[in-house]
Gaussian input, Z-matrix of N, CA and C with variables (Angstrom, degrees):
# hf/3-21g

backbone

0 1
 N
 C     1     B1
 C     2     B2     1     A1
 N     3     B3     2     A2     1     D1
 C     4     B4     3     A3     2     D2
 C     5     B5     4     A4     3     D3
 N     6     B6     5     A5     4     D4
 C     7     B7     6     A6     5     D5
 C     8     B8     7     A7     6     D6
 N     9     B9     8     A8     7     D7
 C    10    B10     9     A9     8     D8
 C    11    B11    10    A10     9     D9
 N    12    B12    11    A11    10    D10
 C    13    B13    12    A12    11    D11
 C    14    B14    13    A13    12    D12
 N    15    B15    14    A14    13    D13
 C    16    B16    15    A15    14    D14
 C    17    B17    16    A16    15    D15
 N    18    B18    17    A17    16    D16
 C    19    B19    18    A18    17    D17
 C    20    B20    19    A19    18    D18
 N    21    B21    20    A20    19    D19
 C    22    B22    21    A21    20    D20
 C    23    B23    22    A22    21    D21
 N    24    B24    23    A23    22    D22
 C    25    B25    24    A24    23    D23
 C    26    B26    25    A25    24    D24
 N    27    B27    26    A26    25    D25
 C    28    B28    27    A27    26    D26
 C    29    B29    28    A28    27    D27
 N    30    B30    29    A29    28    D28
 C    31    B31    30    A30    29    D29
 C    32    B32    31    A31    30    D30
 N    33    B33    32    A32    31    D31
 C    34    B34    33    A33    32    D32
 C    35    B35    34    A34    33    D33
 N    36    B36    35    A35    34    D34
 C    37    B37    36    A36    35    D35
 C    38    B38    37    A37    36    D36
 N    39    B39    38    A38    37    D37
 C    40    B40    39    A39    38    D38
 C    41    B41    40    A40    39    D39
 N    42    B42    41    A41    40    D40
 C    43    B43    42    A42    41    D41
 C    44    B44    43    A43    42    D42
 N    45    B45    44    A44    43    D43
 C    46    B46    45    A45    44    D44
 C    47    B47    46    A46    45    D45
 N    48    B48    47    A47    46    D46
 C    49    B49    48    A48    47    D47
 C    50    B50    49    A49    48    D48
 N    51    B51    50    A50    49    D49
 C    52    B52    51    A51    50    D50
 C    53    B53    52    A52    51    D51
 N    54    B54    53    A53    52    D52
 C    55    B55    54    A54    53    D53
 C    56    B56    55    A55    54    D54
 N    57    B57    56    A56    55    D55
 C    58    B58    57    A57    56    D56
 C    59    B59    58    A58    57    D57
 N    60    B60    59    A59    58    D58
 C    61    B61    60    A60    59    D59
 C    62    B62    61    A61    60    D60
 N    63    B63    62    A62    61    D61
 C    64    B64    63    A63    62    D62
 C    65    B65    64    A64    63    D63
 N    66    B66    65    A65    64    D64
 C    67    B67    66    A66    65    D65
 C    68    B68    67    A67    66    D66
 N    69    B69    68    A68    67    D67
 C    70    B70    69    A69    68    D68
 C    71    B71    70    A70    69    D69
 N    72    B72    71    A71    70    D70
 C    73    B73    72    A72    71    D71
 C    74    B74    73    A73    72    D72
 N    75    B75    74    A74    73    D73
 C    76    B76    75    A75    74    D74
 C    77    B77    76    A76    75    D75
 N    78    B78    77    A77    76    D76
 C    79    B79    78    A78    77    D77
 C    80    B80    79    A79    78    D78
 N    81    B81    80    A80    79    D79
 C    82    B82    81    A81    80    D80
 C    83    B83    82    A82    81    D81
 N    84    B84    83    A83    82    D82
 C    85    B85    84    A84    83    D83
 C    86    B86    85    A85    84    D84
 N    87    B87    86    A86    85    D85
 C    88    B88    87    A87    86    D86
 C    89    B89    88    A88    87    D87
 N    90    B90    89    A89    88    D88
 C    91    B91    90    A90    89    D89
 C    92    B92    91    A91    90    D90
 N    93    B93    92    A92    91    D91
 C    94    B94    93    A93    92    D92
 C    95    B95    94    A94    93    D93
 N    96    B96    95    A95    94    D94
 C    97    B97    96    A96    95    D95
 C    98    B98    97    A97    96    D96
 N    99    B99    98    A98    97    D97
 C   100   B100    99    A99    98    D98
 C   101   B101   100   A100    99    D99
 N   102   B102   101   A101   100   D100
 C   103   B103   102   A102   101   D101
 C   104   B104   103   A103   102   D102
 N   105   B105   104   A104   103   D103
 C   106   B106   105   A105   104   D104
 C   107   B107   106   A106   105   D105
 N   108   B108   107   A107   106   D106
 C   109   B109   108   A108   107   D107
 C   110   B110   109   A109   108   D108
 N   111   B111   110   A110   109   D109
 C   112   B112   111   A111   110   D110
 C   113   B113   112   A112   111   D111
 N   114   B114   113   A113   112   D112
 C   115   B115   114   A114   113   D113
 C   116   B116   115   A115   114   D114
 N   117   B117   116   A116   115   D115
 C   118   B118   117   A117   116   D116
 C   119   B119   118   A118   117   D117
 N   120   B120   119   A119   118   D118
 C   121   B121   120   A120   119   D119
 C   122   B122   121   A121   120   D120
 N   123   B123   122   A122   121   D121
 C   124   B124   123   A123   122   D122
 C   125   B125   124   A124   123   D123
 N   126   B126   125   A125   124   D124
 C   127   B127   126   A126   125   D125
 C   128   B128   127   A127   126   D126
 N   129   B129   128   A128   127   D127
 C   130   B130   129   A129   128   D128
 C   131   B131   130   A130   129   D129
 N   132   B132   131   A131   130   D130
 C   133   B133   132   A132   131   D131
 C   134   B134   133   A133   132   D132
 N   135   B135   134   A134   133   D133
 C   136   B136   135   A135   134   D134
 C   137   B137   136   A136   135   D135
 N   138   B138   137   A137   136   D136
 C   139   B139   138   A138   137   D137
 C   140   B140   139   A139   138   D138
 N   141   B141   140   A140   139   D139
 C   142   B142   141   A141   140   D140
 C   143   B143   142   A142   141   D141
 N   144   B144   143   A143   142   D142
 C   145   B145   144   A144   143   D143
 C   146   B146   145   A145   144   D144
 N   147   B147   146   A146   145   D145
 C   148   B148   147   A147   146   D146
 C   149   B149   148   A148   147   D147
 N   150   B150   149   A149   148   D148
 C   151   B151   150   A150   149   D149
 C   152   B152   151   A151   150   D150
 N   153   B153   152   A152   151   D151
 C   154   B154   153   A153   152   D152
 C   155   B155   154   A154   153   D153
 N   156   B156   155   A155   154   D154
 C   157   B157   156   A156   155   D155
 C   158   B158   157   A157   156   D156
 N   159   B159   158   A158   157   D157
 C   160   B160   159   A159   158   D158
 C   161   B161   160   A160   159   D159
 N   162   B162   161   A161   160   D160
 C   163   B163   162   A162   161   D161
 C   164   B164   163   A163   162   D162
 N   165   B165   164   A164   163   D163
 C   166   B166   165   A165   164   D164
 C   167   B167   166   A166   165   D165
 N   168   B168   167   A167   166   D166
 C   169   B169   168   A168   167   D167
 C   170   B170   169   A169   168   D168
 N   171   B171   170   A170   169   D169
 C   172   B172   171   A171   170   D170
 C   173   B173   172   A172   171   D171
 N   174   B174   173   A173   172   D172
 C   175   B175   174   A174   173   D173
 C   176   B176   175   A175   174   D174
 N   177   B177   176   A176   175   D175
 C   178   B178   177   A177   176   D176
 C   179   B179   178   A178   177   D177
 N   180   B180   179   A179   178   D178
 C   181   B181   180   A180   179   D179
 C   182   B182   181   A181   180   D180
 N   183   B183   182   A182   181   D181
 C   184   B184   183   A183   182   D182
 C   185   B185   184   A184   183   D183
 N   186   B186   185   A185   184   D184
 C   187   B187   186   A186   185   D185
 C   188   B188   187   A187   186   D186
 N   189   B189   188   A188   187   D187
 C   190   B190   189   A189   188   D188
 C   191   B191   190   A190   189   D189
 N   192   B192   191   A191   190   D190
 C   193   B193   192   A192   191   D191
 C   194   B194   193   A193   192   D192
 N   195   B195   194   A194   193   D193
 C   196   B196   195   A195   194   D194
 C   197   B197   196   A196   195   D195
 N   198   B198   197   A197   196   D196
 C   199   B199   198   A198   197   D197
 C   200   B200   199   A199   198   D198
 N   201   B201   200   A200   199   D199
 C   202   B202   201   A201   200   D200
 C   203   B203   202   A202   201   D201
 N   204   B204   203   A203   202   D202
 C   205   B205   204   A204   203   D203
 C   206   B206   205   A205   204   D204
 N   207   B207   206   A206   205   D205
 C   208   B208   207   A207   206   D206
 C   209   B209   208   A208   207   D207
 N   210   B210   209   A209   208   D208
 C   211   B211   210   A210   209   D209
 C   212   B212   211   A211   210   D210
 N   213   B213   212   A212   211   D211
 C   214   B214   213   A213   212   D212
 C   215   B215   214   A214   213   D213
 N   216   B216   215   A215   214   D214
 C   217   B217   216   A216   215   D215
 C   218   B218   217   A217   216   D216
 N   219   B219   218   A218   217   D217
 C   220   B220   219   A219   218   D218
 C   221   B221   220   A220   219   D219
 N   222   B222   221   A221   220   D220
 C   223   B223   222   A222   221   D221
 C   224   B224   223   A223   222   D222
 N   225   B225   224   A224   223   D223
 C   226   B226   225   A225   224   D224
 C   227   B227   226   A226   225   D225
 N   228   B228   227   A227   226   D226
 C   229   B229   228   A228   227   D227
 C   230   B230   229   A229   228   D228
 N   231   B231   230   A230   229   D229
 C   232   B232   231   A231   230   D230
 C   233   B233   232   A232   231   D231
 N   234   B234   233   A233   232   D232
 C   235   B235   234   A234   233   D233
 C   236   B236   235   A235   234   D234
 N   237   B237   236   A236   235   D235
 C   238   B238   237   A237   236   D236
 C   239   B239   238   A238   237   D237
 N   240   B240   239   A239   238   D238
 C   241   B241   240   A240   239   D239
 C   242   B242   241   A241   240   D240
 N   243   B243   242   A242   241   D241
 C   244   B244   243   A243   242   D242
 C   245   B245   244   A244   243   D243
 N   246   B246   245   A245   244   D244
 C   247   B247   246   A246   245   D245
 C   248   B248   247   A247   246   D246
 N   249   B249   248   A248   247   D247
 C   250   B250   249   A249   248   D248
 C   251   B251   250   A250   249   D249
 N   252   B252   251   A251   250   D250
 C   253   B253   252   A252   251   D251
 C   254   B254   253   A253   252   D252
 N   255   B255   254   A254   253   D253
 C   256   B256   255   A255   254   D254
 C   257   B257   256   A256   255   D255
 N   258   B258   257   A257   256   D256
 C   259   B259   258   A258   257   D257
 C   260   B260   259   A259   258   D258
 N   261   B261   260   A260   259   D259
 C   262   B262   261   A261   260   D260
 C   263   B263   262   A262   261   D261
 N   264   B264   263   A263   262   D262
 C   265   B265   264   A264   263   D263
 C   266   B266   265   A265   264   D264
 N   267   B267   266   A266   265   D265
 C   268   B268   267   A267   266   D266
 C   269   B269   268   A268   267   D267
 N   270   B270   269   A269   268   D268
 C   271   B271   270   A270   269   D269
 C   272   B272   271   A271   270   D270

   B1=1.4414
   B2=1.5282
   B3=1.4825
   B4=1.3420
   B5=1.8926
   B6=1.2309
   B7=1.5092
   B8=1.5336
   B9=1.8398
   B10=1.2200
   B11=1.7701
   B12=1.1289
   B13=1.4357
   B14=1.5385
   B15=1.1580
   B16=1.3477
   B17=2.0876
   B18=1.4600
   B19=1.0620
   B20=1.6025
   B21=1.0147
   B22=2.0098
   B23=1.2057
   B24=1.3343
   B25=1.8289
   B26=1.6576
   B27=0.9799
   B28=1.2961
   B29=1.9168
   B30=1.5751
   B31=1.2554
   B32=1.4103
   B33=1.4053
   B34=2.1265
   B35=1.8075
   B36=0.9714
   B37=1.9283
   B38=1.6792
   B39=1.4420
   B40=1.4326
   B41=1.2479
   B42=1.2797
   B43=1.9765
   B44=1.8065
   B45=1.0797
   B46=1.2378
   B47=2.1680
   B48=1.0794
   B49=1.6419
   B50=1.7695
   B51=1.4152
   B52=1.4360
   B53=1.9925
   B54=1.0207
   B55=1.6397
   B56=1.7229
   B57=1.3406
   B58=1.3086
   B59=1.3921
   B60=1.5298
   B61=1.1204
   B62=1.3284
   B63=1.4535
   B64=1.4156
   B65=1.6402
   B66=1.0846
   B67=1.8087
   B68=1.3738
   B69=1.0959
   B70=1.7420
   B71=1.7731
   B72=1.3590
   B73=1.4196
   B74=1.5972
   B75=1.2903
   B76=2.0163
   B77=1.5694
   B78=1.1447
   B79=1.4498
   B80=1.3729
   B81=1.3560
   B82=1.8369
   B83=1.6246
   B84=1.6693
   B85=1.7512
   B86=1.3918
   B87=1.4153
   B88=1.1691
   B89=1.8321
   B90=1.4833
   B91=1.4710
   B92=2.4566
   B93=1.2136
   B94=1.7991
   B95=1.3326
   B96=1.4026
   B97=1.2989
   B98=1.8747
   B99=1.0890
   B100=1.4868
   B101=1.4142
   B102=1.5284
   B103=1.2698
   B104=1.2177
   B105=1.5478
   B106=1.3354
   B107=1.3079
   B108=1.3450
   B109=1.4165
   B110=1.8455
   B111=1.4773
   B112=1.0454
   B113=1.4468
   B114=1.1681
   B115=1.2255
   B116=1.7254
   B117=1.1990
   B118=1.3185
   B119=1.3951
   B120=1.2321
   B121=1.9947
   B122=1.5121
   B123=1.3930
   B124=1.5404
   B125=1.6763
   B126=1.2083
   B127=1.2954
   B128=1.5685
   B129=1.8079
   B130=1.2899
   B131=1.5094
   B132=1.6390
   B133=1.2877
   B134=1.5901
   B135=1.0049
   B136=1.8255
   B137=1.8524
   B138=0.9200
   B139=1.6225
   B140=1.6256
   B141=1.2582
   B142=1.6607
   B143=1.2140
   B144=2.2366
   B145=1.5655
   B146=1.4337
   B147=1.5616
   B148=1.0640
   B149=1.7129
   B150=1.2997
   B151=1.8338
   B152=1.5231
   B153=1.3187
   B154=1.5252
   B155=1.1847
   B156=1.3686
   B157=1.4764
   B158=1.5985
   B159=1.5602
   B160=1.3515
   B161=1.5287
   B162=1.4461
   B163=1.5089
   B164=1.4074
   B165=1.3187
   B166=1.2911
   B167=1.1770
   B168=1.6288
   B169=1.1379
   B170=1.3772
   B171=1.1418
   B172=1.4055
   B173=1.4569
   B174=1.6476
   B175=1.5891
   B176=1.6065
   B177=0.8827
   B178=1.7529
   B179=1.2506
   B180=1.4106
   B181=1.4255
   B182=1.6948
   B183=1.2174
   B184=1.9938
   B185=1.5507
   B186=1.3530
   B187=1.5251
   B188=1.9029
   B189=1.2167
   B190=1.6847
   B191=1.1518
   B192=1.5440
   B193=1.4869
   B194=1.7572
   B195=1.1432
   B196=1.2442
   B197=2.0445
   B198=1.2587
   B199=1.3770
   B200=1.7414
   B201=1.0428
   B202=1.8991
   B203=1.3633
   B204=1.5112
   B205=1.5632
   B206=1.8014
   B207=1.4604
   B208=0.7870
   B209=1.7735
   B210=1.1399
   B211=1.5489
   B212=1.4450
   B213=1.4231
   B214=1.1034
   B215=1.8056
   B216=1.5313
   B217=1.4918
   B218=1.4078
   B219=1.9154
   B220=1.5148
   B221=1.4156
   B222=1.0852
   B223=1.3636
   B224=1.8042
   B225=1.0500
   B226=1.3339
   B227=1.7730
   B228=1.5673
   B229=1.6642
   B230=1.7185
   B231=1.5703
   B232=1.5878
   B233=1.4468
   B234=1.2578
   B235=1.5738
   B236=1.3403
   B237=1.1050
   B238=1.7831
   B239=2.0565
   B240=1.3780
   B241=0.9781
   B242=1.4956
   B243=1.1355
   B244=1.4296
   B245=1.2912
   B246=1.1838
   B247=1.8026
   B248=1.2008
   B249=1.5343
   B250=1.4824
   B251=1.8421
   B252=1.3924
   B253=1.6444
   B254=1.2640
   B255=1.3836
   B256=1.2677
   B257=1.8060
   B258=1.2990
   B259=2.0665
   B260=1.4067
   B261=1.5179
   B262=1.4442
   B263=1.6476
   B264=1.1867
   B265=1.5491
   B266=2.2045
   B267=0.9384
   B268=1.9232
   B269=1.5578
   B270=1.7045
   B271=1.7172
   B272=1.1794
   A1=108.61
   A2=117.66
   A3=112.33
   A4=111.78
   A5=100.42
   A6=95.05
   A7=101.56
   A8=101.02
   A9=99.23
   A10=97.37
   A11=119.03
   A12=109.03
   A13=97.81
   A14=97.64
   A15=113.56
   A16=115.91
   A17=111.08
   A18=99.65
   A19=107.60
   A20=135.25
   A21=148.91
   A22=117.53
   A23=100.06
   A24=117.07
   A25=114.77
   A26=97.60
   A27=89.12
   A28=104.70
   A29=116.26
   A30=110.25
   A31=104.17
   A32=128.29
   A33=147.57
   A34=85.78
   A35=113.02
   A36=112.30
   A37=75.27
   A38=93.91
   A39=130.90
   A40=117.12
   A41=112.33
   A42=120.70
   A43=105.50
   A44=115.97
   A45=112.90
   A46=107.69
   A47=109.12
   A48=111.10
   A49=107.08
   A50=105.83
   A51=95.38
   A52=85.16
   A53=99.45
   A54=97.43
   A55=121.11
   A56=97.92
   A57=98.35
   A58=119.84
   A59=169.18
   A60=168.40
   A61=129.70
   A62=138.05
   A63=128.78
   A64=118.13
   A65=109.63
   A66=111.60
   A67=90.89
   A68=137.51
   A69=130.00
   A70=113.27
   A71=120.64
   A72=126.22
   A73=134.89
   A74=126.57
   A75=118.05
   A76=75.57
   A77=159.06
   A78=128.39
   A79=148.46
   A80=87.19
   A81=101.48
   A82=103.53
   A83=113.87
   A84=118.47
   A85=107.99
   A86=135.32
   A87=145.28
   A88=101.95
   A89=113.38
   A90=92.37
   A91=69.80
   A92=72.63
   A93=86.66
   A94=119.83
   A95=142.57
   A96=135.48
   A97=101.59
   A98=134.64
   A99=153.06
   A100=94.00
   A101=107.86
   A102=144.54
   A103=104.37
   A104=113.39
   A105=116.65
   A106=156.24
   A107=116.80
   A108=120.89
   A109=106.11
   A110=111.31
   A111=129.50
   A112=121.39
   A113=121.13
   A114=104.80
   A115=130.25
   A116=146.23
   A117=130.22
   A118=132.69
   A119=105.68
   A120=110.27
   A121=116.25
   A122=111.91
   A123=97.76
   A124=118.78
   A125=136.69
   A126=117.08
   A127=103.14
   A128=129.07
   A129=94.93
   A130=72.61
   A131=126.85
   A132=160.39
   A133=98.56
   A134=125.87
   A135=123.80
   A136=101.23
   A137=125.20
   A138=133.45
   A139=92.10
   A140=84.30
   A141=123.82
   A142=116.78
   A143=92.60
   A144=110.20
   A145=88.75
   A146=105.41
   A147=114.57
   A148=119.34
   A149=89.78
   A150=92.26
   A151=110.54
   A152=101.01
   A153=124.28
   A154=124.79
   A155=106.84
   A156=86.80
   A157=138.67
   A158=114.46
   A159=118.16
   A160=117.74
   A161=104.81
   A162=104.29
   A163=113.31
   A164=132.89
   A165=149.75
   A166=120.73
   A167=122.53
   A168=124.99
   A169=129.92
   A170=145.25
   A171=148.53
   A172=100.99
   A173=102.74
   A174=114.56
   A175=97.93
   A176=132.04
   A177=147.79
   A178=121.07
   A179=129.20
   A180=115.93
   A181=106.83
   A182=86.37
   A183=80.93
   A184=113.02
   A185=106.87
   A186=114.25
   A187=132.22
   A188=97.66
   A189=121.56
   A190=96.65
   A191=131.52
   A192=140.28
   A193=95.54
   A194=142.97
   A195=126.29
   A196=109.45
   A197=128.36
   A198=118.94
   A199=115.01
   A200=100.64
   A201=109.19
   A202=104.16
   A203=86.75
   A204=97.33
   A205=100.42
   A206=119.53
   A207=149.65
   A208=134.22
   A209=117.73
   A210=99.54
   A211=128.97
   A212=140.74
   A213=120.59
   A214=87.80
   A215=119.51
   A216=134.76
   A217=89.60
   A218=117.01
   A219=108.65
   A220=103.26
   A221=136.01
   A222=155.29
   A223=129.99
   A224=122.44
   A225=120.12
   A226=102.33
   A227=101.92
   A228=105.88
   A229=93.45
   A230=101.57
   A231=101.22
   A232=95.91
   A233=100.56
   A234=144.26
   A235=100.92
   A236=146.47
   A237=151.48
   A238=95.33
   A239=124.02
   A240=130.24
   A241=114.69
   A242=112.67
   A243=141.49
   A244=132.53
   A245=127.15
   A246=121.88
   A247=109.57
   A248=120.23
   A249=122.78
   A250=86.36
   A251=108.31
   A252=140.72
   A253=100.79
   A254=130.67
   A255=165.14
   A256=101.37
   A257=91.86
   A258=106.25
   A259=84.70
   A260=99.27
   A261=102.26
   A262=110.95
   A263=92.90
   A264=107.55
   A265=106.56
   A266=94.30
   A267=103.27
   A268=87.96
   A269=112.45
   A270=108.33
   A271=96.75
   D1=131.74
   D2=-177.26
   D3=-120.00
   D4=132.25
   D5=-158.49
   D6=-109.91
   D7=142.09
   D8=-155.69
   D9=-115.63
   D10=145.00
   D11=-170.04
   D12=-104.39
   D13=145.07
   D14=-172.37
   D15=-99.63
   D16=-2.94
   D17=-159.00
   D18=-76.19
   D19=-175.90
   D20=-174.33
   D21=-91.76
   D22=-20.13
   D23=-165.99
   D24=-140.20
   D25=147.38
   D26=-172.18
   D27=-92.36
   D28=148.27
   D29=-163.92
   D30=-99.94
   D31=164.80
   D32=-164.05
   D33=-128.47
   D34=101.27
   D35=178.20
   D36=-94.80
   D37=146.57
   D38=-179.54
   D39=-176.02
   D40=167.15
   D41=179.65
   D42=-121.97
   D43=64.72
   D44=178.96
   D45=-101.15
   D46=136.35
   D47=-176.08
   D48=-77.94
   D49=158.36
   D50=-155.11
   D51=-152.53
   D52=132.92
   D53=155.89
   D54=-114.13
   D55=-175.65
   D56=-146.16
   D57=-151.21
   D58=53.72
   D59=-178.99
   D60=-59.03
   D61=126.07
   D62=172.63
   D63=-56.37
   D64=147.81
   D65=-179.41
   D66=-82.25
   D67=-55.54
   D68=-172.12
   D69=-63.49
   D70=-21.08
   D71=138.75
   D72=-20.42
   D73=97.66
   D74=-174.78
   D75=-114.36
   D76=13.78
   D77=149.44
   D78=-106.43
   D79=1.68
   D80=151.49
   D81=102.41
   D82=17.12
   D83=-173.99
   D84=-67.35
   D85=103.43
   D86=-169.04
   D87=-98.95
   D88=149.96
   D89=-154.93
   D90=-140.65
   D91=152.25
   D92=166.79
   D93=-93.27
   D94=169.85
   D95=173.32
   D96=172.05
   D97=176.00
   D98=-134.17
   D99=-161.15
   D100=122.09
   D101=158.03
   D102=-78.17
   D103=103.09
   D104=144.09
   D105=-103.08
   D106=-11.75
   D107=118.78
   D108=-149.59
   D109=-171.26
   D110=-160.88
   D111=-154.01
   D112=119.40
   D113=155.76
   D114=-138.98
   D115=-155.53
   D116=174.48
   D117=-47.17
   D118=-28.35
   D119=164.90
   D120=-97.24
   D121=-16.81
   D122=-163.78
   D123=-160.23
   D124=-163.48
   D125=164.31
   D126=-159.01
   D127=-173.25
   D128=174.36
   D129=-142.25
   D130=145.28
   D131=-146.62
   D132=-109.04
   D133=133.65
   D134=150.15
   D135=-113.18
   D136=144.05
   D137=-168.62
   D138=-169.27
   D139=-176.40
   D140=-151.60
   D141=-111.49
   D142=-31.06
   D143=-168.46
   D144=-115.27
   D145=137.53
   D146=165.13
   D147=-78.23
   D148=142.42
   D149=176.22
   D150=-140.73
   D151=162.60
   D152=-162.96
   D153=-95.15
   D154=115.92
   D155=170.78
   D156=-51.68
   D157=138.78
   D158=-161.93
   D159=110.78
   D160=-47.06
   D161=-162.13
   D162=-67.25
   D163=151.51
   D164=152.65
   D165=-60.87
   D166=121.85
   D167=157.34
   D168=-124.95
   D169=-171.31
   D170=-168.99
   D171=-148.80
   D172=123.35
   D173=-155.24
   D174=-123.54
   D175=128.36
   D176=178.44
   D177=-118.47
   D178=102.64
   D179=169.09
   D180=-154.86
   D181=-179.58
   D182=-168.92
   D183=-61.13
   D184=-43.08
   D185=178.50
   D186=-57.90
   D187=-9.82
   D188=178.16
   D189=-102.30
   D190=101.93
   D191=158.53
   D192=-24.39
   D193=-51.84
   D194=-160.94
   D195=-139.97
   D196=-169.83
   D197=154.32
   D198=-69.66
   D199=155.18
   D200=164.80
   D201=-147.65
   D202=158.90
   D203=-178.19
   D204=-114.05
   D205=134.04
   D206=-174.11
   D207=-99.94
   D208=95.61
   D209=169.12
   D210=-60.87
   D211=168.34
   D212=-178.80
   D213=-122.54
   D214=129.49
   D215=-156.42
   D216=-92.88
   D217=-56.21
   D218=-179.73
   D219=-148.84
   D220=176.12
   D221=160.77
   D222=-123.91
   D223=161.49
   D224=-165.81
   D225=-171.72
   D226=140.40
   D227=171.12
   D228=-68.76
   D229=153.24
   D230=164.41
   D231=-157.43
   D232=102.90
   D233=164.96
   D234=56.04
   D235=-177.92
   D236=-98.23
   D237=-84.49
   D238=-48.47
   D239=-151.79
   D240=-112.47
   D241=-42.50
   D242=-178.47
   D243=-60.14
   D244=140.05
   D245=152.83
   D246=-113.05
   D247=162.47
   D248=168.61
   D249=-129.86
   D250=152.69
   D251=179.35
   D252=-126.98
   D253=168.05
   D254=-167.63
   D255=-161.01
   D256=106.93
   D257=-171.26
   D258=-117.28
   D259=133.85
   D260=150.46
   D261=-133.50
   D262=153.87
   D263=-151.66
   D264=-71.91
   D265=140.85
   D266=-166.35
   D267=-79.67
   D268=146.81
   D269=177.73
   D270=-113.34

């Protein structure tokens, strides 16, 4: 079976730490999470907090010239503690 990737951009896998806040959020709950890779449309998250598909977030880390706000495309448990997301970035 040969698997064909579908993404627009090509992805930079890395482990850089990243925070993170809901847009429907007014109290300022900032959440941690792991960059695992990234590329010009999107990135994919490992966290603690699970998130939903659909929701909006606002992503901060040294490697993003600035904040962005982010949809989250999918989510998934990944292994005992963890979630992994698939964000793609809002234009």
């Amino acid at each position: 079976m040969v698997f064909m990737d579908k993404r627009r951009h090509r992805r930079d896998f890395t482990t850089t730490i990243a925070e993170y806040s809901f847009t429907h959020q007014h109290h300022g709950d900032v959440f941690d999470g792991i960059i695992v890779n990234i590329s010009e449309s999107g990135l994919c998250l490992l966290t603690t907090t699970f998130l939903s598909q659909g929701q909006e977030i606002i992503i901060r880390n040294g490697a993003l010239v600035a904040s962005r706000k982010a949809n989250v495309r999918w989510a998934e448990r990944y292994r005992d503690a963890y979630y992994r997301a698939g964000l793609e970035f809002s234009r």
